[in-house]
N, C-alpha and C positions, 0 to 999 in steps of 0.2 A: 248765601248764594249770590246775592246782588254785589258783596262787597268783591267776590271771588270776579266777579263780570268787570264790574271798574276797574279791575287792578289789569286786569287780562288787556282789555281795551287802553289803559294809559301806559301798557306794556310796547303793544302795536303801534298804538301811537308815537310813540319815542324812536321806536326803530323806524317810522317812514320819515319822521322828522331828520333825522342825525344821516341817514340816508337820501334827503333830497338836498340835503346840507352837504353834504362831500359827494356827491354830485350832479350837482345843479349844474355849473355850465357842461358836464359831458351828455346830458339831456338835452340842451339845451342846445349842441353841436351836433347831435346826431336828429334832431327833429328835423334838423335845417338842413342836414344830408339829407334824411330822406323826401325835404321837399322841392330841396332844387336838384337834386343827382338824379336823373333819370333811371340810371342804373339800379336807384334802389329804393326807387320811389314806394314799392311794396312794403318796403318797412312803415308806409303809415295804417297797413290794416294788420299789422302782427299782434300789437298789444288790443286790438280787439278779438281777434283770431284766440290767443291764449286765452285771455278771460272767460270768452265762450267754452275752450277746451277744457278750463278748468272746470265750470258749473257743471257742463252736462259728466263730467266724470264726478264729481262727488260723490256720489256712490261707490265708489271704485276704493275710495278713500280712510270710510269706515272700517271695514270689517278688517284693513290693516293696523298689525298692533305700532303704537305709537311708540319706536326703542330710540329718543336721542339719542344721538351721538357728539355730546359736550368738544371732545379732546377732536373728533376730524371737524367738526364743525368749525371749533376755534383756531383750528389749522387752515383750514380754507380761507376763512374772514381773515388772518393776518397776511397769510400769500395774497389775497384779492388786494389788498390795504396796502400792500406794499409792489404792487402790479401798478396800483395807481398812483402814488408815487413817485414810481420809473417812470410813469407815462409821464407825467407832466414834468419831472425835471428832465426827460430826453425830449420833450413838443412830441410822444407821440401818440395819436388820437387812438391806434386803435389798441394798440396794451391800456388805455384806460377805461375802454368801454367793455373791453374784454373781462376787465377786475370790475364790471356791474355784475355782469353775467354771474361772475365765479362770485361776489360778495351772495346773492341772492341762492345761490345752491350752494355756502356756504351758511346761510341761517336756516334755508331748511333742513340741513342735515344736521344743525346744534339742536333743533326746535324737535326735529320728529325724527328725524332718523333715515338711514342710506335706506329701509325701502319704501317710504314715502318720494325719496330720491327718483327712485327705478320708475315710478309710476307718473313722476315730470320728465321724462328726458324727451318728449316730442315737445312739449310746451319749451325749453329750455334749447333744441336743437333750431328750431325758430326763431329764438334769441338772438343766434349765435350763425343764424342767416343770412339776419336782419344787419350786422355789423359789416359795414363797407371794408372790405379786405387793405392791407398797405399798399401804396400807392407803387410799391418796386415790387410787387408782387402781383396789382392788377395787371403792367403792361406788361410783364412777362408772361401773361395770360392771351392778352390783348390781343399784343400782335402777330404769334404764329397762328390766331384764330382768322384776323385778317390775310393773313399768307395763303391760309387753306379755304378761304372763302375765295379771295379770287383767284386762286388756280384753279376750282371748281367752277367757276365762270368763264374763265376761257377754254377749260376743256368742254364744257356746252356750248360754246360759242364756235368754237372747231367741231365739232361734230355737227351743227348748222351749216357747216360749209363756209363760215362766216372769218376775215383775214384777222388776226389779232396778236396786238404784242403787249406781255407782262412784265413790266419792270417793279421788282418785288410786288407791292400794295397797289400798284399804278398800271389801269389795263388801258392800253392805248389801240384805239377801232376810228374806223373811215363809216359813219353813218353814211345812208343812201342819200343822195343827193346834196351830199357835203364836199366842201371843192380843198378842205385840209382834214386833218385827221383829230380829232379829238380825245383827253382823257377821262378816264374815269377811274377816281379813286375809292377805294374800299377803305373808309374810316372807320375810324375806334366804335364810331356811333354804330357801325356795321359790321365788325366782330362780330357779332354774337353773344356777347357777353352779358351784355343786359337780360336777351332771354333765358340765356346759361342760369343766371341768379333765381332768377321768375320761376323759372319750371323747375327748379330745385326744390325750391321751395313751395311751390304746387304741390310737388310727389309726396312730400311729406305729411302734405295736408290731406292729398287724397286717400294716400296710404291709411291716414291713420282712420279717415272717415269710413274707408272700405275694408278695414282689417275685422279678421274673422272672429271667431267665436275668442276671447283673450286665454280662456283655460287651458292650461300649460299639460302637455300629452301626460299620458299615464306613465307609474312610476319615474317621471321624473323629478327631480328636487336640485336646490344649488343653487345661487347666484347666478348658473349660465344655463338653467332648465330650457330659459327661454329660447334658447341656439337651436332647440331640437325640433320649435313648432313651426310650423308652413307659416305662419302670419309672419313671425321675425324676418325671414327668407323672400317671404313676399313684398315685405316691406321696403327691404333693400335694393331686391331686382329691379323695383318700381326707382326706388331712389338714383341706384345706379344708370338705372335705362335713361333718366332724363339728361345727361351729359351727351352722350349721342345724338338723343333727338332734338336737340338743342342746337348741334353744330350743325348737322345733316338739313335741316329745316331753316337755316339760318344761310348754309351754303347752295342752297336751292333759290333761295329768295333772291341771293345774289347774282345767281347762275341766269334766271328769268329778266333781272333786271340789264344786266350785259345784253343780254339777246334782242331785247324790247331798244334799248339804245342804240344799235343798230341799225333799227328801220323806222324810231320815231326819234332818234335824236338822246344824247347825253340828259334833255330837260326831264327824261322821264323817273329819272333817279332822285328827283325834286320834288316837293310840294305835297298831292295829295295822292300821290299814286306812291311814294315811298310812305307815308304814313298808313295809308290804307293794306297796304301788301302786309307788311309788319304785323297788322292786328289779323289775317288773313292766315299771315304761317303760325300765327302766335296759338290761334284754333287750331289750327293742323295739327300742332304740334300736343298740344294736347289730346285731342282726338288720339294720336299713336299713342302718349301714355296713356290713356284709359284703354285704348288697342291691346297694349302690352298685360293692365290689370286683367280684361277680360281672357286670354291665353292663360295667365295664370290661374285663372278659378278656372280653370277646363283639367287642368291638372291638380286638381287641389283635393289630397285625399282624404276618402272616407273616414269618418268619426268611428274611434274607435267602441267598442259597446262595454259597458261594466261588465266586470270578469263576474261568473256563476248565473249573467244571467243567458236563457235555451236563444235557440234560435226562432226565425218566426215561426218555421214548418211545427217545434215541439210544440212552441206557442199553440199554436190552431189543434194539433193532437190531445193537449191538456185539455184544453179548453171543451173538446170533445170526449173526452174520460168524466168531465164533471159532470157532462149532461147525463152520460148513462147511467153513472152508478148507484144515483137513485133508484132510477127504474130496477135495477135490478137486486138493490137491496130489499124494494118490496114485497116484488117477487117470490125473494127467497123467505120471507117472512109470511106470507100469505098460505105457502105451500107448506111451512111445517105446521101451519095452525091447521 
């Protein structure tokens, strides 16, 4: 048994080794994203966030049977191996960190099998949150997020009563007691996107912290059982609501901050009233998505009851037939003696 444990453990071993070996600087580039990018600074509590996810599910873990699957596993680890690769002969960061991802849900699918797979896809969607998107893809994000933030600012700013002109990203306003006209730009910093990331990946976590009972409704089976239960459904709406609340909360912060520059000056969009507002909507914004969770448990239906078993009324009836029919077996025992 000891020798079976050694072998197990310098198994393990080999594979974290030969894995922090190929790759070492893409850890080592993505730590450093996530500690100077603002944007995704969250990436430094994920790889605690899983860990945790994984212990408290280990239970979850067991009672599935263990079916490798050698030939997709070893199909996954080549596509990952050769993802990484491309990345480095094209310099691009994110197809390399992308082929972590896919390396790592390519050993556990050789190791144990697609449905020990099914039972990481939140710890694994995490992952794959946590990776800074490509850089011709952030600002095509970026900037119509800035466009509809500050059009949502000067439309509160005109509804104020207040004179304003928008030249794309760039809202140009007469503070009180200002003798020219000053700008105010709506930056990348002020997209929204940073939150957009954050609250993504919040919903996920929430989601999974609040998901219901995991038992998959009656008679169903399949690979896609799961599509039929309120918690899948739930999970998603939660997931999907946070793109909205994100923008909407983000276009408000701006809309407040237009209006406040108005009558206390452009400086107010500085210092500590922009950082403070920020962690300000960043609650808000939460608040709605737990808002959104609580609406869904109001709709959230009744558990279905095991087939053949009564209802409560017969329940109470039975329960009443026991009592008496003693009495009355004596009775009739009493009377023929």
């Amino acid at each position: 048994m000891s020798a079976l444990v050694t072998k197990s453990l310098w198994r393990v071993l080999a594979i974290i080794s030969v894995l922090l070996f190929a790759y070492a600087t893409v850890l080592v580039s993505l730590a450093h994203t996530w500690w100077t990018d603002e944007n995704y600074s969250h990436g430094l509590l994920i790889p605690f966030i899983v860990v945790y996810i994984l212990w408290i599910s280990r239970d979850r873990f067991a009672p599935e049977l263990s079916r490798p699957s050698p030939y997709l596993g070893l199909a996954a680890i080549l596509f990952a191996l050769f993802a990484l690769w491309a990345g480095v002969a094209g310099a691009e960061l994110y197809m390399q960190r992308l082929s972590l991802v896919l390396i790592l849900a390519g050993l556990v699918i050789y190791f144990w099998g697609v449905r020990i797979m099914r039972l990481l896809l939140v710890p694994f969607g995490l992952l794959l949150l946590s990776i800074p998107i490509p850089a011709i893809l952030f600002n095509k994000i970026a900037f119509p997020l800035q466009l509809f933030a500050s059009s949502c600012a000067v439309w509160a700013m005109r509804l104020f009563g207040i004179p304003v002109l928008r030249q794309g990203n760039i809202i140009e306003l007469m503070p009180l007691n200002a003798v020219s006209t000053q700008k105010l730009e709506v930056v990348e910093a002020c997209s929204g996107i940073r939150s957009l990331m954050t609250l993504m990946t919040l919903a996920v976590v929430f989601a999974f912290f609040t998901h219901p009972d995991p038992r998959p409704p009656a008679n169903s089976t399949g690979i896609f059982a799961g599509l039929k239960s309120y918690g899948f459904w739930r999970s998603t709406i939660l997931f999907l609501s946070a793109v909205p609340i994100a923008i909407l909360t983000n276009a408000f912060r701006v809309s407040g901050t237009g209006v406040l520059s108005h009558y206390y000056g452009t400086k107010v969009a500085d210092g500590f009233f922009h950082s403070f507002s920020g962690w300000v909507i960043y609650i808000a914004a939460f608040l709605l998505l737990f808002g959104v969770g609580w609406i869904l448990d109001r709709f959230k239906p009744a558990a279905n009851k095991p087939q053949g078993e009564p209802p409560e009324e017969d329940k109470e009836f039975m329960k009443g037939e026991g009592a008496v029919t003693p009495t009355v077996q004596i009775l009739t025992q009493e009377g023929t003696e």
